[in-house]
Each structure stands twice: as C-alpha cells, then as structure tokens.
C-alpha positions in Angstrom: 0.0 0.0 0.0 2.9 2.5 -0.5 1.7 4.3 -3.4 -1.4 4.9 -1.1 0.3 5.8 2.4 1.3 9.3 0.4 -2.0 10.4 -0.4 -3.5 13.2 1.8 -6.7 11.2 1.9 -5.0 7.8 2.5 -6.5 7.6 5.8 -10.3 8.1 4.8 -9.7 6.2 1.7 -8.5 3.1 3.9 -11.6 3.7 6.4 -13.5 3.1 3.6 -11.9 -0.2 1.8 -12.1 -1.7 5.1 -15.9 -1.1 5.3 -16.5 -2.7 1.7 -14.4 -5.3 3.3 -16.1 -6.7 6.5 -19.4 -5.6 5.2 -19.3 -6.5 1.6 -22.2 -9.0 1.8 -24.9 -5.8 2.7 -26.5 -3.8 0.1 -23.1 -1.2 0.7 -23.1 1.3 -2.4 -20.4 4.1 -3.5 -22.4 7.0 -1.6 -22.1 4.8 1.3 -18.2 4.1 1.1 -17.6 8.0 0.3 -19.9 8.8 3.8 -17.1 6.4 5.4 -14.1 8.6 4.4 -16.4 11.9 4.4 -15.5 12.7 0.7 -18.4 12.9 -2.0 -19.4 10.7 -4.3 -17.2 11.6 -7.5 -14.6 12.7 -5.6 -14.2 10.0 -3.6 -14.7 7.4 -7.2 -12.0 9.5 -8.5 -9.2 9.0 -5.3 -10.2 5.4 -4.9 -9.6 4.3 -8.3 -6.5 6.5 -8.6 -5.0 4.4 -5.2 -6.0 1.2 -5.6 -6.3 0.7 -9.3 -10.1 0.2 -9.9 -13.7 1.9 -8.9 -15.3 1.5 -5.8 -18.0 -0.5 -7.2 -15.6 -2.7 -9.5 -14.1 -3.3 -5.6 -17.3 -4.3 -4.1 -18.1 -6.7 -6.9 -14.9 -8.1 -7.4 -15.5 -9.1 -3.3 -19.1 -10.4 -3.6 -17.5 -12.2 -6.7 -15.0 -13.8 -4.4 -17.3 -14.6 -2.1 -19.8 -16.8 -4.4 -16.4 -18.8 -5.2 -15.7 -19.5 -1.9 -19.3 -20.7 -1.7 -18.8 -23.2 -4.6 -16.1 -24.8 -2.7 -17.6 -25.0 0.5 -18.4 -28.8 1.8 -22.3 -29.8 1.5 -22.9 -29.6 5.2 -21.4 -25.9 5.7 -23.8 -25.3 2.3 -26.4 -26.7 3.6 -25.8 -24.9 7.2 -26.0 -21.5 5.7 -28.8 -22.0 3.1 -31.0 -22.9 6.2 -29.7 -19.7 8.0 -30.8 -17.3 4.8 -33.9 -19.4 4.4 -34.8 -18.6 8.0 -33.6 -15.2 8.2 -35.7 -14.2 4.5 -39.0 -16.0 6.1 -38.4 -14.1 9.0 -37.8 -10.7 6.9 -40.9 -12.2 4.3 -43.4 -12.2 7.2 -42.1 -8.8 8.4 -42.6 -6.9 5.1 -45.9 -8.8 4.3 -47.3 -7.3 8.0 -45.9 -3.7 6.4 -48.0 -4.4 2.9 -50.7 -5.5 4.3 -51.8 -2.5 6.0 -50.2 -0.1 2.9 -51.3 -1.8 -0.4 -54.6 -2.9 -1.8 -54.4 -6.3 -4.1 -54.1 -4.0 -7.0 -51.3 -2.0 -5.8 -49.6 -5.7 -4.6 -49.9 -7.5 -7.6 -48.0 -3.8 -9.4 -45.3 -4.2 -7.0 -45.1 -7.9 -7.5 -45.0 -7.1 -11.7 -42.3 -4.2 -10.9 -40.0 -6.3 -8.9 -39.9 -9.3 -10.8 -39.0 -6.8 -14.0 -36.7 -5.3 -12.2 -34.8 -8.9 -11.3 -35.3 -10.3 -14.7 -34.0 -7.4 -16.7 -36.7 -7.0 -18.4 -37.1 -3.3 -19.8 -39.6 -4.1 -22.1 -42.1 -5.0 -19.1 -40.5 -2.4 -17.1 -41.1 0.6 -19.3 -44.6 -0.9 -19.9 -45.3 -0.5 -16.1 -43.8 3.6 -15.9 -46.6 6.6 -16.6 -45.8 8.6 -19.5 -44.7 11.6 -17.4 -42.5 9.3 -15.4 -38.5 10.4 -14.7 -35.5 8.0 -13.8 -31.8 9.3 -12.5 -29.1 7.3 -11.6 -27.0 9.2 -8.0 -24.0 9.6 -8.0 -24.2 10.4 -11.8 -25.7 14.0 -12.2 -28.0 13.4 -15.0 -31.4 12.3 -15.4 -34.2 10.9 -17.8 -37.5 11.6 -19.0 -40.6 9.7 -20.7 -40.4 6.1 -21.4 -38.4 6.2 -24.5 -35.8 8.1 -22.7 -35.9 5.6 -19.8 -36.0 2.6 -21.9 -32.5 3.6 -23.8 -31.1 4.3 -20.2 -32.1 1.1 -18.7 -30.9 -0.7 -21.7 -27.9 0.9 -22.8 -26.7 1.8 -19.4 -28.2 0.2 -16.2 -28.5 -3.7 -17.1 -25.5 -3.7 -20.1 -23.1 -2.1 -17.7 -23.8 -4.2 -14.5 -24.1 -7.2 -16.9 -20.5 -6.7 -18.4 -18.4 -5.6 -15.0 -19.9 -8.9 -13.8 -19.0 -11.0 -16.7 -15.7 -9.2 -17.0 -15.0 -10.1 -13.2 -15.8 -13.4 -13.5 -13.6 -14.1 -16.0 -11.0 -12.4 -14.1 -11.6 -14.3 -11.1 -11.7 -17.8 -13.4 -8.5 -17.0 -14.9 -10.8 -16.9 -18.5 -11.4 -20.4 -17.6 -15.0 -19.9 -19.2 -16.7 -23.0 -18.0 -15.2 -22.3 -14.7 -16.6 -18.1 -15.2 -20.2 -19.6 -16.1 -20.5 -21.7 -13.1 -19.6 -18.5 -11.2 -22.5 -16.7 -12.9 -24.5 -19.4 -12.5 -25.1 -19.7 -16.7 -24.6 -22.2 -19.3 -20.9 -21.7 -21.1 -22.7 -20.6 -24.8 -25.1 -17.8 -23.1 -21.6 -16.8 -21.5 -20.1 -16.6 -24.8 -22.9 -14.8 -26.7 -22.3 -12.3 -23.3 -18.2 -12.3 -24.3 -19.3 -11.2 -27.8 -21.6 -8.6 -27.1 -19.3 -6.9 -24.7 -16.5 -7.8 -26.8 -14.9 -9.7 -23.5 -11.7 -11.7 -25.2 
C-alpha cells in the first residue's frame, strides 16, 4: 500500500476499503463508502480508483464475486448450514414486510409491485417501461443526470443500467476464473454458450 500511504486522503480512503471489506455481503453502495471517508461521491470514485487501481464499485463486486467462489467450494454440510440460515432469516424478513404491505397496499397495488419487482430482477425493460406513466422520470446518483418519458428511460435502462452491470460482472468473473470460461459460467450461474454470446456482445476476449 505504498503508493497509497502518500495520499492526503489515504486515511479516509483506507476507512472506507475496510468497510466494503467486513461488510461487503450488505447492500453497501459508493455513496455509502464516500460517507465512510467523508468525501463525496465523484470525488471519492475518483481518489479510490486512482489508489487502488479500480472503482469503488468494480471493488465491491470483485468481493461479492470472491465470495460466491468460496461458496462453490464449501463442503455440502457448511452449504447446507447456511442455506438454512438465509432461508430462515428471509421468512423471518418475508413475514415482516408482508405485515408492512398489508396495512399499505390494496391487491391491485400488490400485484403492481409484484410485476415491478420481478422486472426489475429479470431485466426485463420491455415490461418495465410498460409499467412507468408517460410523465415518469429516472436518475441514476452519484451520476448528475437524469431521464424523462419512457423512450428516454427505456435507452437508459438498456444501454446503461442492465448492459453495464451485466459486463463488469462478466468481466469479473472471468477475471476471477483466470478466462477459464466454464469455470466463469459456473460463477454466474449460466450455461458456457449464453456466457459466450455475453463475451461477444461486450466484446470480453
């Protein structure tokens, strides 16, 4: 870490990386690392990646990343022992959020929830854009910019939001597979031919 013992914000920087690392599995984001070393946002992107080589998110994911192939070599019984710790701790967080619904959301409004999630998860921007109003705006924080309408979302969904996140993560596992592709697709949990039509269209070597 010599090249980042220099820095005037070496210290905060280093407050933050240790946050991504203990609590990497939680739904951490960059606004939440730059809190940590009381920088903002862009500034803080801009000093991380300038000390340790890559973006505070590419850092995150590259850990979570690490973490899933730890996972795959884990015995059955530890596998086991903490797929029955999530599947208790999700009921217990299922039954929690259905009290909240309950008394907030008429069946209607459920089942629109229900549809928006499940686009949401499934990339899906054509059933996405299909659920937005006409008037309806989408921005993106940290990035200062915004979108409008549901052509204008549409293209930002597509050409930004899911093909971004889709090829850091391919690019990553690749990286952490040593381009060992069948290796990368168990990672991603895909078949090795959707992985290579995901190579090509990111134009991933």
């Amino acid at each position: 870490m010599g090249g980042v013992a220099s820095h005037p914000v070496a210290r905060h920087l280093v407050r933050a990386k240790d946050l991504a690392d203990a609590r990497f599995a939680e739904p951490l984001t960059v606004a939440d690392l730059a809190a940590a070393a009381g920088l903002s946002p862009a500034h803080f992107s801009r000093e991380f990646r300038r000390a340790f080589g890559e973006s505070p998110h590419a850092y995150l994911l590259t850990r979570r990343l690490e973490r899933a192939a730890s996972m795959l070599r884990m015995t059955l019984p530890a596998v086991n022992s903490a797929l029955g710790r999530a599947r208790t701790r999700l009921a217990r967080t299922r039954r929690a959020s259905a009290e909240v619904e309950a008394a907030s959301l008429d069946a209607g409004q459920q089942r629109l929830l229900e549809r928006y999630v499940k686009a949401w998860e499934s990339g899906d921007v054509k059933a996405l854009v299909a659920l937005l109003s006409r008037d309806a705006s989408f921005s993106m924080p940290p990035v200062p910019t915004w979108f409008r309408g549901r052509r204008g979302i549409s293209s930002a969904l597509t050409g930004h939001v899911f093909a971004a996140a889709e090829r850091l993560l391919v690019a990553k596992a690749l990286e952490l597979a040593r381009h060992n592709q069948v290796h990368a697709a168990r990672l991603l949990g895909i078949s090795r031919n959707v992985l290579r039509d995901r190579m090509k269209r990111y134009e991933l070597s």
